[in-house]
Structure formats: C-alpha cells, structure tokens
BAZAZA-145601 format. One record per residue (C-alpha): residue number from 1; residue in three letters; x, y, z. Coordinates in Angstrom, 3 decimals. Example, Ala and Ser with C-alpha at 12.3 -4.5 7.8 and 13.67 -1.06 7.14 Angstrom:
2
    i   aa      east     north        up
    1  Ala    12.300    -4.500     7.800
    2  Ser    13.670    -1.060     7.140
***
This chain:
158
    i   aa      east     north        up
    1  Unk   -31.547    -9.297    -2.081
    2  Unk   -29.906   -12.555    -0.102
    3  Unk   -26.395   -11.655    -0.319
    4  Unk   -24.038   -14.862    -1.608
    5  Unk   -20.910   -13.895    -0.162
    6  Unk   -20.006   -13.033     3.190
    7  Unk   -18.178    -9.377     4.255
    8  Unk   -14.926   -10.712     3.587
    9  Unk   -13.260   -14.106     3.346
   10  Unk   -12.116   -15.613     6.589
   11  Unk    -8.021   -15.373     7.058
   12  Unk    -7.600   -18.992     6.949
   13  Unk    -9.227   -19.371     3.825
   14  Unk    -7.599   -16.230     1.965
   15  Unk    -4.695   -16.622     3.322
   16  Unk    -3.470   -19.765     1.780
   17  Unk    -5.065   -18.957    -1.646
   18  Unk    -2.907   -16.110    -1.914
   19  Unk     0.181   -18.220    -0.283
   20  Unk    -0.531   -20.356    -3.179
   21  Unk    -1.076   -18.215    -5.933
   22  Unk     2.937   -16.481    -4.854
   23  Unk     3.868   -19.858    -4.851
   24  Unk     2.738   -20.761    -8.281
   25  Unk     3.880   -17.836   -10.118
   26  Unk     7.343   -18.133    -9.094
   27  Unk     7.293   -21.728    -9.746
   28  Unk     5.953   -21.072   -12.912
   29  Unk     7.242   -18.240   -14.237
   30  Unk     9.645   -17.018   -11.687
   31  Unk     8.070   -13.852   -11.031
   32  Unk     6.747   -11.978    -8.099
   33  Unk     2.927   -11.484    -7.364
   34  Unk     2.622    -7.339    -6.926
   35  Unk    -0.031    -5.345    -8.067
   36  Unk     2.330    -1.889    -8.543
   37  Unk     4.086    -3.861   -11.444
   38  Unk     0.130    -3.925   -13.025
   39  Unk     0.067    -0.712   -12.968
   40  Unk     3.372     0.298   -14.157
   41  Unk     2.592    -2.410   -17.594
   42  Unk    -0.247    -0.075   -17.961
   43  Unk     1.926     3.257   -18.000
   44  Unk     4.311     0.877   -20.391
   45  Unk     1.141     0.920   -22.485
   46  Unk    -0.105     4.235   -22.503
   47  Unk     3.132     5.890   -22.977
   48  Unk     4.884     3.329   -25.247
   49  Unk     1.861     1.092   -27.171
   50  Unk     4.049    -1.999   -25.529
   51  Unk     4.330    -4.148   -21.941
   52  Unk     6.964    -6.414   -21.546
   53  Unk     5.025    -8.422   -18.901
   54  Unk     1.013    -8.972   -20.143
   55  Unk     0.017   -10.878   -17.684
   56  Unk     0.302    -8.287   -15.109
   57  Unk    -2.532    -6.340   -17.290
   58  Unk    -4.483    -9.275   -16.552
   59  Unk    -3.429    -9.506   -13.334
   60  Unk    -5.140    -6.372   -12.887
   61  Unk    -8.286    -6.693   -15.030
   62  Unk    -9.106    -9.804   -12.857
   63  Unk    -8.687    -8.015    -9.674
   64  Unk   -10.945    -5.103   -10.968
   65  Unk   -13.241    -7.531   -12.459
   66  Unk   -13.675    -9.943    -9.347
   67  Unk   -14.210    -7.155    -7.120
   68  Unk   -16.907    -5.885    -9.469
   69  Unk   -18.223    -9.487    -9.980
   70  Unk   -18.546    -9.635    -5.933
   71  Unk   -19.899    -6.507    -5.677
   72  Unk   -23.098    -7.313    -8.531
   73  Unk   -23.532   -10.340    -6.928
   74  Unk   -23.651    -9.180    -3.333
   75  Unk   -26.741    -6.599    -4.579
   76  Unk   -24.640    -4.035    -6.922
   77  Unk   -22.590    -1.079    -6.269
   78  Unk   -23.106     1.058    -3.105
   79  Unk   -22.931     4.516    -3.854
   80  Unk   -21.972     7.095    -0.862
   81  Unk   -20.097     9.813     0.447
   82  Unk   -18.843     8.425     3.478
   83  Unk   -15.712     6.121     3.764
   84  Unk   -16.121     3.729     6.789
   85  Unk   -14.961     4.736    10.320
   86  Unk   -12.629     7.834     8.814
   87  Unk   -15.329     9.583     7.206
   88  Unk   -17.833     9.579    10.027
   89  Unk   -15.091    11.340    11.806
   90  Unk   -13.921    14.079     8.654
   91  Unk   -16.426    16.142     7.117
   92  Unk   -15.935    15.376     3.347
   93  Unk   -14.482    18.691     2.300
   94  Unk   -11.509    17.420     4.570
   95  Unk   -11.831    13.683     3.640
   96  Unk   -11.574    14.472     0.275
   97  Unk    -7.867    15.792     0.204
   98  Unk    -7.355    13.431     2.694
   99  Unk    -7.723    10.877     0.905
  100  Unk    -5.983    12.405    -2.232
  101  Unk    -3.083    13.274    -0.255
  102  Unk    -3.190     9.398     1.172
  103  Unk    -3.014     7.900    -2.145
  104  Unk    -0.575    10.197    -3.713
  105  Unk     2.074     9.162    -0.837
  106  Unk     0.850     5.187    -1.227
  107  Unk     2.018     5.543    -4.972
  108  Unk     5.331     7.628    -4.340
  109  Unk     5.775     5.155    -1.613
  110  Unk     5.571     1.868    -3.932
  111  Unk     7.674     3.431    -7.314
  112  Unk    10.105     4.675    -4.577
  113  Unk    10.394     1.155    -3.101
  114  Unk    10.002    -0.898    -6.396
  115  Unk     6.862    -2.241    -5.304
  116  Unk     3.914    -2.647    -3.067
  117  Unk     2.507    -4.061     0.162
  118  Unk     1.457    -6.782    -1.720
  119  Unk     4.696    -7.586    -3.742
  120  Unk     6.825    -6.742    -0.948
  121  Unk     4.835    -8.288     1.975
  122  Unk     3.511   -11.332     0.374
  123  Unk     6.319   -11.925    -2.439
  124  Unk     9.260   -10.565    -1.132
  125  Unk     9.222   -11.920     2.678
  126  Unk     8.220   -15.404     1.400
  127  Unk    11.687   -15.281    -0.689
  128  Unk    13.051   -13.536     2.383
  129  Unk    14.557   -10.377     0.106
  130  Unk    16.394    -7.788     2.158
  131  Unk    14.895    -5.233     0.798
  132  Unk    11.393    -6.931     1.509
  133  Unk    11.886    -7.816     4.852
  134  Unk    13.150    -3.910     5.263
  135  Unk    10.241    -2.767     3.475
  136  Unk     7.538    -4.558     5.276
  137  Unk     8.849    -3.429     8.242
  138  Unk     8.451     0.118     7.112
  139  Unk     5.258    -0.284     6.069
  140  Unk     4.003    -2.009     9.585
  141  Unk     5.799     0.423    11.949
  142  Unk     3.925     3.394     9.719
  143  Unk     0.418     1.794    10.083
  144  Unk     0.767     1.377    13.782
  145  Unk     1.941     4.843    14.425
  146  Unk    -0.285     6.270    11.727
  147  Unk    -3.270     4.861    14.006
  148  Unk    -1.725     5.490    17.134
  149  Unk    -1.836     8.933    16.359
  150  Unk    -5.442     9.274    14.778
  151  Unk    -6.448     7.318    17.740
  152  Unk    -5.463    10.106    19.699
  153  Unk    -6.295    12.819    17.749
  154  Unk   -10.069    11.496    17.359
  155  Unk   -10.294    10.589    21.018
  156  Unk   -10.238     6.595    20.189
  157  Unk   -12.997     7.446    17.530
  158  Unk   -10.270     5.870    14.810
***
C-alpha cells in the first residue's frame, strides 16, 4: 500500500502548528496546552463521574484518534516486539521492565511537576513561567545525560 503521509512531519511545518495551537488556547480560553492535565480530567472522571475542564478529554481523544487515523491510513497498525534502536539492543525480557520502569518515572515526574514536557516546554516557556523554564531545563539536562550514558554503556549502539 502507497503510504500518504511521510515518517513524520518536517520541524518547520509542526512546529508552528503547535506554536499556534498554544497560542490560540490561551487567547481563547486562557489555558495551557498539556497533555498530563488530559489525563488527570480522566482520573477526575473515573474516580468522581465529573471533569472540570472537558475539553482536555477531547484533547486527548483527538490525539489518540489522529495517531490512529495516521496509522490506518499509512497501511494499519504494525504489530511487533521490538521498540526501535533500544530494543535491538535489550532482549525483551529486559525491555519490558524497562520500559515499565521508564514510564512509571515519566508519570511521577509530570504529577510531581504539575505537568508535562509538552505543557511545560511548549506552554510554559512561551509564557516564560519560572517554574517552566526550571522544568524544561530539567527535563533537557536528563535526556542528554540519560543518552550519554546508554551511549556508553551500548558502545555508541544507542
């Protein structure tokens, strides 16, 4: 099947659709683009039949349902056990708690900071928080050393 999108969209095209969607929510509504808040409306639901901010529900149905609109469309869902460069490297009895450990410190990472990559690094630089700019900062400095030391570890492999 002819795929109809490319790998990913270039920077300078996803780049400023994102810029603009920030801007137009906090024009709009005055409110921050983050995906962690998504998530925590859904806990609101689950635990309490009630979210204070709905659109961050559909916030998060559209990203779940554009990635598996792209996904159809660029020849349906790719099944595997392998997960890019990192799990050529790890056999999958390690990638799998890998992984599982990776997430669970993502998600104590973003309650702990009141939000995300995405709200912090795209939202909360662009209104040049404090807390943000701190944040993002975090966030950078751990990726870098993170692969610094996995490109060591591997022997450049990662």
């Amino acid at each position: 099947m002819v795929s109809v999108f490319p790998d990913r969209l270039p920077w300078f095209i996803a780049g400023p659709i994102i810029g603009l969607c920030v801007v137009a929510l906090y024009s709009l509504a005055n409110r921050r683009l983050g995906v962690t808040g998504s998530y925590v409306q859904v806990g609101a639901i689950l635990r309490d039949g009630a979210a204070s901010e709905l659109w961050r529900i559909w916030l998060l149905i559209g990203l779940a349902g554009g990635a598996a609109l792209v996904g159809l469309l660029r020849g349906g869902p790719s099944m595997g056990l392998t997960y890019g460069a990192l799990g050529l490297v790890l056999p999958i009895g390690v990638l799998i708690p890998v992984l599982f450990l990776g997430g669970v410190l993502i998600g104590y990472g973003a309650r702990w900071s009141r939000g995300c990559t995405s709200g912090h690094g795209i939202s909360g630089t662009s209104s040049l928080s404090p807390a943000s700019l701190v944040a993002t900062g975090t966030f950078m400095a751990t990726a870098v050393l993170v692969t610094f030391i996995l490109h060591l570890i591997t022997g450049g492999a990662l």
